[in-house]
DSSP file (Angstrom, degrees, kcal/mol; ACC not computed):
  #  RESIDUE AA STRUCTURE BP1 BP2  ACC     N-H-->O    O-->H-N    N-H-->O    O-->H-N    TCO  KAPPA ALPHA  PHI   PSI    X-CA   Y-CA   Z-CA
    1    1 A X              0   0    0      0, 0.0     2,-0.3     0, 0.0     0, 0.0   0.000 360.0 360.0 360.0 135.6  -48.9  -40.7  -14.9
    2    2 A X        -     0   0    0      1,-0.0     2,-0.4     0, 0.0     0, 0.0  -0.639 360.0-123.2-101.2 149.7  -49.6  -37.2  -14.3
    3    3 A X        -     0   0    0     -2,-0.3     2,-0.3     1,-0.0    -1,-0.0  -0.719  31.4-125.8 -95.0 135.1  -46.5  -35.1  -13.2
    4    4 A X        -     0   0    0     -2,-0.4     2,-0.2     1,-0.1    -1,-0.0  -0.747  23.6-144.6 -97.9 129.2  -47.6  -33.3   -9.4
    5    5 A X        -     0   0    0     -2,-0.3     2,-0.4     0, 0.0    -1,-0.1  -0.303  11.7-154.5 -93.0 171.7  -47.1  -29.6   -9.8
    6    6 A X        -     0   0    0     -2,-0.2    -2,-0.0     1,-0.1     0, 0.0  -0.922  17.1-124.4-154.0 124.7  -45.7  -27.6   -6.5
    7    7 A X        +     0   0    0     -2,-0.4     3,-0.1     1,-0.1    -1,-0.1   0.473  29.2 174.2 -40.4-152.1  -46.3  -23.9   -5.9
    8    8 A X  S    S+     0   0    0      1,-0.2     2,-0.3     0, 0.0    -1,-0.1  -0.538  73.2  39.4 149.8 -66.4  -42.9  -21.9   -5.3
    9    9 A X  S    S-     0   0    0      0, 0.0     2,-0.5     0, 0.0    -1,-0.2  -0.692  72.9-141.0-113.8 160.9  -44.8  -18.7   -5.3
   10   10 A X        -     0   0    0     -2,-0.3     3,-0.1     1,-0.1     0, 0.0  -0.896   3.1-153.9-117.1 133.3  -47.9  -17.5   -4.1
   11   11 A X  S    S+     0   0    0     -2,-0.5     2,-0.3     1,-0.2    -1,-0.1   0.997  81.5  34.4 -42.5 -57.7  -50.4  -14.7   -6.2
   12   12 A X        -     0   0    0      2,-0.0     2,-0.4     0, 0.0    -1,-0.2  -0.840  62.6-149.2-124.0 154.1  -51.9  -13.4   -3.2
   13   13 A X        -     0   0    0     -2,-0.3     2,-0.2    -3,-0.1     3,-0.0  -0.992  27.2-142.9-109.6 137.9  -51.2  -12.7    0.3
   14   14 A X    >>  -     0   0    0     -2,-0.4     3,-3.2     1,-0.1     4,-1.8  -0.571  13.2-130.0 -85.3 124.4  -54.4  -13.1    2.4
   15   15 A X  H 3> S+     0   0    0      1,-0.2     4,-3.3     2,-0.2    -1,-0.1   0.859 110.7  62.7 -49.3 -19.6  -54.8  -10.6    5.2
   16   16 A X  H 3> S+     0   0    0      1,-0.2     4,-0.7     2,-0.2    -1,-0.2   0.847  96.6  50.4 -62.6 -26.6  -55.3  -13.3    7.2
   17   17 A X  H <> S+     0   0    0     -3,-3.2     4,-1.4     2,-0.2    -1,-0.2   0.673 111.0  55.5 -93.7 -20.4  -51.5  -15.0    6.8
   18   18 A X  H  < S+     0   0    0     -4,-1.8    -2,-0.2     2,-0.2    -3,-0.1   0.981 103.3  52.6 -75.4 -38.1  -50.0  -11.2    7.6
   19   19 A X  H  < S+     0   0    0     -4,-3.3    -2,-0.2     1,-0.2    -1,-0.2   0.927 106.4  56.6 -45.6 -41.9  -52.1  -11.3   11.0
   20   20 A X  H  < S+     0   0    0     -4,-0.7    -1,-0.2     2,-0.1    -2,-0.2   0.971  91.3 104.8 -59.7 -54.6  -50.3  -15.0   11.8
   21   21 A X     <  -     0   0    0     -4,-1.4     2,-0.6    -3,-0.1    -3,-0.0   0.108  68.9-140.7 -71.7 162.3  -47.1  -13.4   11.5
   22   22 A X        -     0   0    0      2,-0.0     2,-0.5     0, 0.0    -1,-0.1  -0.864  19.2-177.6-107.9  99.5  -44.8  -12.4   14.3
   23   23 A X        -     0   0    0     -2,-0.6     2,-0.4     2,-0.0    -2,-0.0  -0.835   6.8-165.5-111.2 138.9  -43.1   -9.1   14.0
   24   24 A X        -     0   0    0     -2,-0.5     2,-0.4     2,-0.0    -2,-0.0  -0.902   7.9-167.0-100.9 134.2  -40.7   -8.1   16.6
   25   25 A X        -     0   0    0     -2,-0.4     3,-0.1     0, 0.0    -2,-0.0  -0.916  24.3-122.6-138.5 125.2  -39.5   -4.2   16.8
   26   26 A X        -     0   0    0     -2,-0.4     5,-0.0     1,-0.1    -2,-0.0   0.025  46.5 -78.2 -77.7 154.6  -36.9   -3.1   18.6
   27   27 A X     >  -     0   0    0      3,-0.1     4,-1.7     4,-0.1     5,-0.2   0.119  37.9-107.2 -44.0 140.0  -37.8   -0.2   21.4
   28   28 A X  H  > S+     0   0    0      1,-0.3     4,-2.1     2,-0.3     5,-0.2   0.904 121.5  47.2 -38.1 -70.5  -38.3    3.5   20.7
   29   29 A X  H  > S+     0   0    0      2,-0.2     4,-1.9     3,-0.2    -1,-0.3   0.952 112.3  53.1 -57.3 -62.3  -35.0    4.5   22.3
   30   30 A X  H >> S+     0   0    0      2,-0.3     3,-3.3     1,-0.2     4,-0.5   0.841 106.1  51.9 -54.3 -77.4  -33.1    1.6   20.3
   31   31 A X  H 3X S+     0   0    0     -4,-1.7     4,-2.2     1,-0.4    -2,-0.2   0.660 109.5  47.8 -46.6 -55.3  -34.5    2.7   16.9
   32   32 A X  H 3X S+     0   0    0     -4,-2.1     4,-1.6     2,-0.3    -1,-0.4   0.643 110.4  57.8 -92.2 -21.7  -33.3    6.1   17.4
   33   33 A X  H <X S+     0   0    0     -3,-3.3     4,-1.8    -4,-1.9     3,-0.3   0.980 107.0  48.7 -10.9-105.2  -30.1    4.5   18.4
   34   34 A X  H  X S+     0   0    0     -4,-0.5     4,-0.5     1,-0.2    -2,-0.3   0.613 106.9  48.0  33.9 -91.5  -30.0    3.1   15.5
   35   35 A X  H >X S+     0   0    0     -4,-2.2     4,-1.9    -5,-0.2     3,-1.7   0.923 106.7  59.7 -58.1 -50.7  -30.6    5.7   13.6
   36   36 A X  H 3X S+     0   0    0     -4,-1.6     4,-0.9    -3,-0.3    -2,-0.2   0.857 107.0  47.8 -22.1 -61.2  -28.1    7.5   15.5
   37   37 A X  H 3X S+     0   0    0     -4,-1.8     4,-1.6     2,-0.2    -1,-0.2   0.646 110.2  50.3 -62.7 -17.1  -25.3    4.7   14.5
   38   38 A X  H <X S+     0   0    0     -3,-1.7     4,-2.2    -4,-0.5    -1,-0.2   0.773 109.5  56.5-100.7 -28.5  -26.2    4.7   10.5
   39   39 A X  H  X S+     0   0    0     -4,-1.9     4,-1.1     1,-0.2    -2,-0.2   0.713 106.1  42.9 -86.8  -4.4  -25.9    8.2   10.7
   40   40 A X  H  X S+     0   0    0     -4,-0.9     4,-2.4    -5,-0.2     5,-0.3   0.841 118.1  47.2 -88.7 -50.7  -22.3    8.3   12.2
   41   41 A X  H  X S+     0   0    0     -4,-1.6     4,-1.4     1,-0.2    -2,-0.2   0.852 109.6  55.3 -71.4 -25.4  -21.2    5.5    9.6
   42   42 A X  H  X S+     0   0    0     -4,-2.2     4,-1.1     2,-0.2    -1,-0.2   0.957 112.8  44.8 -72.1 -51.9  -22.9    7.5    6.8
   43   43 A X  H  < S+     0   0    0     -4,-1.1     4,-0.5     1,-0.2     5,-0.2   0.835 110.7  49.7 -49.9 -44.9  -20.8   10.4    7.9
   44   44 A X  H >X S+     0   0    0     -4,-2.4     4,-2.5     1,-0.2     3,-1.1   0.877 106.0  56.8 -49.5 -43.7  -17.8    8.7    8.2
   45   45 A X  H 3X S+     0   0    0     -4,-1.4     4,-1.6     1,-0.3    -2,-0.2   0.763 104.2  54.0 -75.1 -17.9  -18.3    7.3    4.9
   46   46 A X  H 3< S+     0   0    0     -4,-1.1     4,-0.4     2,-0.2    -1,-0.3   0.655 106.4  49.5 -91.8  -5.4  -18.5   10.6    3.5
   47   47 A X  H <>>S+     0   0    0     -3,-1.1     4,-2.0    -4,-0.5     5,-0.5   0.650 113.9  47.7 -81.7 -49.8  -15.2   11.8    5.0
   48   48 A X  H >X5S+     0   0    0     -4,-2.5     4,-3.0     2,-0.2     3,-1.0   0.988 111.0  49.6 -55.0 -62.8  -13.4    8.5    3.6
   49   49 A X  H 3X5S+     0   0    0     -4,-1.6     4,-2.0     1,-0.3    -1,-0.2   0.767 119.0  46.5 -90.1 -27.0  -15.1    9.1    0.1
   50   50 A X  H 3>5S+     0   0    0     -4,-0.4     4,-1.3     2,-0.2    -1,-0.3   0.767 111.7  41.9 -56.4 -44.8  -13.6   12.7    0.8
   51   51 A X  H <X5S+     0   0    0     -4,-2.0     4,-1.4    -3,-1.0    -2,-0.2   0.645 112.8  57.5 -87.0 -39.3  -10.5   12.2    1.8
   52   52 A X  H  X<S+     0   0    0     -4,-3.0     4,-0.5    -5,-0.5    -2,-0.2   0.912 107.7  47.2 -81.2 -22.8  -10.2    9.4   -1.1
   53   53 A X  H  X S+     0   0    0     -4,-2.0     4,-3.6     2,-0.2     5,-0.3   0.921 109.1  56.9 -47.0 -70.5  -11.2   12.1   -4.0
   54   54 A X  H  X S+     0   0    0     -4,-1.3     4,-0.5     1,-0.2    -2,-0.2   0.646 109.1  46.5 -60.7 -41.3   -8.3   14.6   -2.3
   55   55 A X  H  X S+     0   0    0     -4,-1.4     4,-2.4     2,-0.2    -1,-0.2   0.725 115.7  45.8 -87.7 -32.8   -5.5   11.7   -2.8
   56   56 A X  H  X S+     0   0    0     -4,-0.5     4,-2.4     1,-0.2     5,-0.3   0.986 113.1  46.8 -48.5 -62.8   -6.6   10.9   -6.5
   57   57 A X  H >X S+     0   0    0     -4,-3.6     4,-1.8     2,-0.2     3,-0.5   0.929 118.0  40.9 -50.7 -41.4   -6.7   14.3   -7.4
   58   58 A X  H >X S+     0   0    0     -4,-0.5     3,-3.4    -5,-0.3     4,-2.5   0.992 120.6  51.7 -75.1 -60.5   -2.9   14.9   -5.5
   59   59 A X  H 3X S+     0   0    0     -4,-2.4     4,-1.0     1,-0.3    -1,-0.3   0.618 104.0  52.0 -48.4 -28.3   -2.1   11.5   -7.2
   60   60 A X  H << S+     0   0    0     -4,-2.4     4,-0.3    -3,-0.5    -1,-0.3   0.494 116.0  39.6 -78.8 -11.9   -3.2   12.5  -10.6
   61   61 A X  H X< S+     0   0    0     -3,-3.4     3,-0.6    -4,-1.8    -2,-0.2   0.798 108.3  70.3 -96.7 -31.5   -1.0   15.7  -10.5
   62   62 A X  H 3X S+     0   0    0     -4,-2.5     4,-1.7    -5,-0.4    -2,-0.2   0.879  90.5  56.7  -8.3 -87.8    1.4   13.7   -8.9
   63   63 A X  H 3X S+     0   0    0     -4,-1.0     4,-1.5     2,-0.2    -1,-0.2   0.305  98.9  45.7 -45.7 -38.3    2.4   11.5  -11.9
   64   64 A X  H X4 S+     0   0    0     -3,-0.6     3,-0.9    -4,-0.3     5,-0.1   0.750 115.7  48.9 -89.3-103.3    3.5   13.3  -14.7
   65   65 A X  H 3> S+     0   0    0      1,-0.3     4,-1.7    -2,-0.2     5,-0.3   0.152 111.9  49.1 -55.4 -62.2    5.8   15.5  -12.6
   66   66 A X  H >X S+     0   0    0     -4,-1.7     4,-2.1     2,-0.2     3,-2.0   0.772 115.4  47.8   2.0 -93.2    7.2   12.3  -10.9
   67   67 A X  H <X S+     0   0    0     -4,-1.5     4,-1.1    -3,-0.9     5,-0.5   0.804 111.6  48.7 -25.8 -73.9    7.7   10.9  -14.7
   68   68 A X  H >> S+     0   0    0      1,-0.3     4,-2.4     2,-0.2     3,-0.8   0.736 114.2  44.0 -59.5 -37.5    9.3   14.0  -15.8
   69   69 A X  H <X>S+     0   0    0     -3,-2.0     4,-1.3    -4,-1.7     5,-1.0   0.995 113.2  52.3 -79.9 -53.6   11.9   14.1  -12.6
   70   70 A X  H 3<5S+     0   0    0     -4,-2.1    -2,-0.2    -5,-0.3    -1,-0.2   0.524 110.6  45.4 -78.3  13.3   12.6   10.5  -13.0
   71   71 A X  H <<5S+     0   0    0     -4,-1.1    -1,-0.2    -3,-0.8    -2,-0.2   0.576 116.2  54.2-101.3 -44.3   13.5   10.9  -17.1
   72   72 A X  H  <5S-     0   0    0     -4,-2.4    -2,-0.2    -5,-0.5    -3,-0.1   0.780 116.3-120.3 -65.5 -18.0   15.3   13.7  -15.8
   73   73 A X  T  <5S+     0   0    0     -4,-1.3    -3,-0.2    -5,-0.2     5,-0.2   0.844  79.9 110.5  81.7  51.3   17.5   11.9  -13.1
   74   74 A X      < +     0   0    0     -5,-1.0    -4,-0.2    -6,-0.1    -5,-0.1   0.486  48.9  82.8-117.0  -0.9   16.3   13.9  -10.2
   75   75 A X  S    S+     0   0    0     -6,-0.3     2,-0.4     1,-0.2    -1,-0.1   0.948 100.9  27.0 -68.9 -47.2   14.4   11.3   -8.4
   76   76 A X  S    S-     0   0    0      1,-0.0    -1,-0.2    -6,-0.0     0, 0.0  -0.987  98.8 -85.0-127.5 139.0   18.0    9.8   -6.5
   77   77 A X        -     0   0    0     -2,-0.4     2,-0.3    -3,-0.1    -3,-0.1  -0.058  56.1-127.8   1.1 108.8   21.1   11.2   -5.6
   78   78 A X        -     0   0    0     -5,-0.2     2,-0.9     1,-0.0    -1,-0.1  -0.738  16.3-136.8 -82.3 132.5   23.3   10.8   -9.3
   79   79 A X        -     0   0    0     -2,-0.3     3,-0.4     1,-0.1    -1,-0.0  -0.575   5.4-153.3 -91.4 114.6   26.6    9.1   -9.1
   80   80 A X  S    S+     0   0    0     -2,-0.9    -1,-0.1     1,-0.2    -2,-0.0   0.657  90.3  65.0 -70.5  14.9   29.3   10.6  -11.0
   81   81 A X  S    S+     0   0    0      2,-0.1    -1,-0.2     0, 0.0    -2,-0.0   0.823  83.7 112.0 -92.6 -48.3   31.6    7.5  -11.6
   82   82 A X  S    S-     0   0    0     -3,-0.4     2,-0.2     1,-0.1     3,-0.1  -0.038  73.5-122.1 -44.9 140.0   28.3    6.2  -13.8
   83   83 A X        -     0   0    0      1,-0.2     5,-0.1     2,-0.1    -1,-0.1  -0.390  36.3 -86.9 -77.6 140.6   29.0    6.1  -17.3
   84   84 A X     >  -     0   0    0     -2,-0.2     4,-0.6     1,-0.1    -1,-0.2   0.082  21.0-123.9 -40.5-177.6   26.9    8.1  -19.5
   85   85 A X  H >> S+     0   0    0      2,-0.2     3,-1.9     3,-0.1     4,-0.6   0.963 116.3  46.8 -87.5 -75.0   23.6    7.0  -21.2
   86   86 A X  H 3> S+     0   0    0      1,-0.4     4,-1.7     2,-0.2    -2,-0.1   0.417 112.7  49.4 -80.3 -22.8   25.1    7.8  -24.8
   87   87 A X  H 3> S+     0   0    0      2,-0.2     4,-1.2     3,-0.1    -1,-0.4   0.874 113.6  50.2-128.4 -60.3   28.4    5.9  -23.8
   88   88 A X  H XX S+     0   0    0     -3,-1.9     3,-1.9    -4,-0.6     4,-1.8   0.937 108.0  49.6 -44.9 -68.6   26.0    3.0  -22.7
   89   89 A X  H >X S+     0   0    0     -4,-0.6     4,-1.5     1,-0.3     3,-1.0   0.873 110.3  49.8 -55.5 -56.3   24.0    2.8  -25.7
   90   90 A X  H 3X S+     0   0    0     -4,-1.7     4,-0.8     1,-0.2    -1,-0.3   0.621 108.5  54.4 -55.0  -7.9   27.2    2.7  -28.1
   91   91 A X  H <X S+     0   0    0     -3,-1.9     4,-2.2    -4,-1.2    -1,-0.2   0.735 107.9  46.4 -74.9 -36.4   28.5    0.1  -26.1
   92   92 A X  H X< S+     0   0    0     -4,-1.8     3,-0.9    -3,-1.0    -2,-0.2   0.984 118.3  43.5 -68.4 -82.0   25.2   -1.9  -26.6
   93   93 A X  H 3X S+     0   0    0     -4,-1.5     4,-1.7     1,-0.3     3,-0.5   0.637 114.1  53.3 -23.4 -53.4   25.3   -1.0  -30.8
   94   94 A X  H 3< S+     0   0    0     -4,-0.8    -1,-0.3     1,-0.3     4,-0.3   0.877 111.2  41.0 -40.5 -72.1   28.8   -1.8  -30.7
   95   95 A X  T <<>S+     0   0    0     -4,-2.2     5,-0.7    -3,-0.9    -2,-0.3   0.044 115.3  52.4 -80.0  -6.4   28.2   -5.3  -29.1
   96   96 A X  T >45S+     0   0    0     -3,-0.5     3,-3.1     3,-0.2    -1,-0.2   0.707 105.2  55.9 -98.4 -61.6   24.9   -6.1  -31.3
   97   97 A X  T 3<5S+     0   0    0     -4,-1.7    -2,-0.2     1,-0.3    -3,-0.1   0.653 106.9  45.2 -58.0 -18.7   26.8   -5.4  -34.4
   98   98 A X  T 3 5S-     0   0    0     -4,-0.3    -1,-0.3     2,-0.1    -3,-0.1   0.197 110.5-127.6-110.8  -0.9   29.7   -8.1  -33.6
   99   99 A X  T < 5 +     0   0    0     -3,-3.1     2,-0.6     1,-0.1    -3,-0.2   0.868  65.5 138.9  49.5  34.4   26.6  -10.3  -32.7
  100  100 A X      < -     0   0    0     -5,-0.7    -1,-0.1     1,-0.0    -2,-0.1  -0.930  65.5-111.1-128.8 116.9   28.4  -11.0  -29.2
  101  101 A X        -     0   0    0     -2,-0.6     2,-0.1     1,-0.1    -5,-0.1   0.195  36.7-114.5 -50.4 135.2   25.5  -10.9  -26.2
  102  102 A X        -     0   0    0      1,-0.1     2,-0.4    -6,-0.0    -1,-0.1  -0.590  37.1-111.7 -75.2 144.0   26.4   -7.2  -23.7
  103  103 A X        -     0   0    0     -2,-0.1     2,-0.3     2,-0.0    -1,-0.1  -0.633  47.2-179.4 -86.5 142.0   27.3   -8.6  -20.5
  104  104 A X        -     0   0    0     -2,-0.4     2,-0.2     3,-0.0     0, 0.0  -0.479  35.4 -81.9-126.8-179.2   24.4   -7.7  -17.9
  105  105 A X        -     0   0    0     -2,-0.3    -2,-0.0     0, 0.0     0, 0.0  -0.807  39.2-127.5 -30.3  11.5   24.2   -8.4  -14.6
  106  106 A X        -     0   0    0     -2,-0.2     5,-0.1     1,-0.1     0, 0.0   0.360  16.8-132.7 -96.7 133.9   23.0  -11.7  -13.1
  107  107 A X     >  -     0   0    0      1,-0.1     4,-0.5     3,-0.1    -1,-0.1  -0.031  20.3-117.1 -56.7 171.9   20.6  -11.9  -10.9
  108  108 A X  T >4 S+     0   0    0      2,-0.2     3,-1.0     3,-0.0    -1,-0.1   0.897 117.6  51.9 -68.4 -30.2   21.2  -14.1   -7.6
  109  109 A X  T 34 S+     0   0    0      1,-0.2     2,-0.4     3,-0.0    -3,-0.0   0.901 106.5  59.9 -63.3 -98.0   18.2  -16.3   -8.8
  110  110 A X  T 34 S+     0   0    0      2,-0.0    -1,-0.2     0, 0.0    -2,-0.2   0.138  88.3  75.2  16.8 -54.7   19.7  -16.6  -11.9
  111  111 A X  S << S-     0   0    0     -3,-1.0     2,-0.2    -4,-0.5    -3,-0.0  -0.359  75.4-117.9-101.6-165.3   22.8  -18.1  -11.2
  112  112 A X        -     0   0    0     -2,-0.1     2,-0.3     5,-0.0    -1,-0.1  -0.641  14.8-154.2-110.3 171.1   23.3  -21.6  -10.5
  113  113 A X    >   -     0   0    0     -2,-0.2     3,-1.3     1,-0.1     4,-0.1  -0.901  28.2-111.9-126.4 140.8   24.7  -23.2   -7.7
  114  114 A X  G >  S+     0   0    0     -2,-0.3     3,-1.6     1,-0.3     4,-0.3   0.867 121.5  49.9 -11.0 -60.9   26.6  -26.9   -7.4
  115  115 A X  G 3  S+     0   0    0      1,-0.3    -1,-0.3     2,-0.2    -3,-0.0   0.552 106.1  60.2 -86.4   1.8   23.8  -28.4   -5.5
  116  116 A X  G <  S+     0   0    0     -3,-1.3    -1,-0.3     1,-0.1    -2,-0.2   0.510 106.0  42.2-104.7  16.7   21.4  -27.0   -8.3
  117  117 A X  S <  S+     0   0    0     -3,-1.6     2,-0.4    -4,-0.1    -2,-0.2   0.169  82.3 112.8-134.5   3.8   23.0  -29.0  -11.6
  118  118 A X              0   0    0     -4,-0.3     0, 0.0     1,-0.1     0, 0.0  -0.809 360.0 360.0 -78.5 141.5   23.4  -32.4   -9.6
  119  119 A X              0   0    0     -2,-0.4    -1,-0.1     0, 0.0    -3,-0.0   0.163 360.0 360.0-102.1 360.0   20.6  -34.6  -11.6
């Protein structure tokens, strides 16, 4: 038994199959519509692309001063009851050396609740 091939593509097109087709095109005044509209979104889009360049750039100078005030502790108000850094850290060293975990914080997720250790 011989296997029946099928076409998918064609070599040629025959003037004769572009005459059969049916092309519709929209009216003089609508194409220049049209045109009108692509050229208003084209514009737009070059204002966006503008405006998106102009907030990188600000964003890229942005960033290391940002870092540098927030190593520096200028980003929020400082409280002066907070303990030093250096006072932290020897608490931390301190508490490492004696092997006994530094007491943090616990989050609310974190801790457990009654109804969350019933089995």
């Amino acid at each position: 038994m011989h296997a029946k091939k099928i076409a998918t593509t064609q070599d040629k097109l025959g003037l004769f199959r572009i005459k059969e087709l049916v092309l519709i095109k929209p009216s003089f005044e609508e194409q220049n519509e049209i045109v009108r509209r692509v050229e208003s979104l084209f514009a737009y889009a070059d204002r966006l692309e503008a405006r998106y360049s102009n907030a990188r750039a600000q964003v890229e100078k942005l960033t290391p001063s940002l870092l540098a005030k927030a190593f520096r502790g200028e980003l929020v108000p400082q409280d002066p009851n907070d303990e030093p850094a250096s006072e932290l850290l020897a608490r931390i060293a301190a508490a490492r050396s004696t092997d006994k975990p530094v007491k943090t914080r616990q989050s609310s997720r974190a801790k457990t609740t009654p109804s969350s250790q019933k089995g």
